[in-house]
N, C-alpha and C positions, 0 to 999 in steps of 0.2 A: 517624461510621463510620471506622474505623481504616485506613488505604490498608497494602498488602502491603509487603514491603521494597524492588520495585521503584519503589514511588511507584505504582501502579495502583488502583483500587478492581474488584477481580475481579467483584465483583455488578452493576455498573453499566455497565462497557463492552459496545461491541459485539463480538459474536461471528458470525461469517458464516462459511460453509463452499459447498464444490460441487463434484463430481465434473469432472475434467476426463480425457477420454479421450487422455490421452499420458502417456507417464512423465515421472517428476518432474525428468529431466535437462533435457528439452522445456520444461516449465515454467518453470526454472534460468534456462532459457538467455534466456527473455524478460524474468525479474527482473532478468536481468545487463545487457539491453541498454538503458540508460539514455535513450538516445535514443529508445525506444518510449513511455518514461514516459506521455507525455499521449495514447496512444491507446489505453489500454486505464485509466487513473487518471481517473476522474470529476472534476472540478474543475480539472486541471490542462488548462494550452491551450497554451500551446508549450514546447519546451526550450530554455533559453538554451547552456547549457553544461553537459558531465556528464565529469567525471574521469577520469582514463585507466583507475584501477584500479578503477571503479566496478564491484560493490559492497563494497570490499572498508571495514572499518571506518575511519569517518573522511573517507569521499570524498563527495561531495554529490552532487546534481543540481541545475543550477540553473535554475529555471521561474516559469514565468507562471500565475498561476489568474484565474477569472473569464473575463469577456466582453469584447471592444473594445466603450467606449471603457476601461472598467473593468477593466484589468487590472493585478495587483498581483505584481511582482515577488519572489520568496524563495528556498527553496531545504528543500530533503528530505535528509538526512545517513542514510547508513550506520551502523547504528548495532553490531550483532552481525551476522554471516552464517554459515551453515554452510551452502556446496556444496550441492545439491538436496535442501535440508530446510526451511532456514529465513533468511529474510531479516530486522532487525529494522532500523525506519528511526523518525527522527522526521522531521516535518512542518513546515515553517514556513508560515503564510499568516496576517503580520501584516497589516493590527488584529485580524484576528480569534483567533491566539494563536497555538499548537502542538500537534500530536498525536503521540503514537507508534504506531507501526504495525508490528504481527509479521506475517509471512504465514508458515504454516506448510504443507510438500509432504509428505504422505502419501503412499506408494505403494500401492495398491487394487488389486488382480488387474491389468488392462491398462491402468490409469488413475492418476490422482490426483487426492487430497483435497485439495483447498488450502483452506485457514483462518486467514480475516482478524481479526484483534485486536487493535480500535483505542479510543482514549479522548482527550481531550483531556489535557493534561499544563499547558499554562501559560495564563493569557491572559482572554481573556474568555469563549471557551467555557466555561469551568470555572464560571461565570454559569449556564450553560442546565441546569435541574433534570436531574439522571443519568439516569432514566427516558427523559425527552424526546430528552436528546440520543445516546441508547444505539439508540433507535427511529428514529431521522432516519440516523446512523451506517449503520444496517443498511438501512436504504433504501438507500442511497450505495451500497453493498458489494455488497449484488445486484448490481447493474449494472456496477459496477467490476468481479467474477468472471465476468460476463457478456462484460465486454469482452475481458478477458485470456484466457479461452476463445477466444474468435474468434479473438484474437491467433496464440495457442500453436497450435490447430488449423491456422490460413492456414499457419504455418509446420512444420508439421511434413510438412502437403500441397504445399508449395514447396518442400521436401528432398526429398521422394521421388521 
């Protein structure tokens, strides 16, 4: 199967989406805050360190995944941003490889879409048949828009 010009296989990755009831600046503003990264990112468990200009392209976050005692130090890079539309990041969490990750903000009447769209890109995931890991992915992703909702919610009810 032939991957697109960005290096992706469009039929195989995960695709997640979910209405979140704030605007998509409210959303912005939680993707921008770097230091929120592991409370609403599945897999991630503390921030080491996150860049002044984060998100803008080129700046990282730098974090821990896994569980004590197993936790594996790496880092998330900025990859594309566009102001309350679109974040694009890759992923680091070696041995187990890299991902890219687009989150896309839709604006819905009083709300927004956000849509997650992630793949593996290097590594050993690239191992786990596309099916399989496209369905584990969106597992992950629920919960991951699950969290970032509470997130953006808490915050938009702590401005008011």
């Amino acid at each position: 199967m032939a991957a697109d010009p960005s290096g992706w296989f469009p039929d195989l990755m995960s695709v997640t989406s979910r209405t979140i009831p704030a605007a998509p600046e409210d959303v912005f503003a939680v993707l921008s805050d770097g230091w929120t990264f592991a409370s609403w990112v599945v897999g991630a468990s503390r921030i080491r360190d996150v860049d002044e200009h984060w998100p803008q392209p080129g700046t990282r976050i730098q974090h821990s995944v896994g569980s004590w005692p197993l936790l594996l130090d790496d880092h998330t890079a900025a990859e594309e941003m566009t102001p309350n539309r679109m974040l694009q990041m890759r992923a680091r969490g070696w041995p187990a490889g890299e991902a890219r990750i687009r989150i896309e903000l839709e604006e819905q009447g009083s709300g927004t879409v956000v849509t997650i769209t992630e793949d593996a890109v290097s590594g050993p995931g690239l191992l786990v048949p596309g099916v399989l890991r496209s369905a584990l992915l969106d597992w992950r992703n629920v919960e991951t828009l699950q969290r970032l909702a509470y997130r953006v919610e808490g915050e938009v009810r702590r401005r008011a």
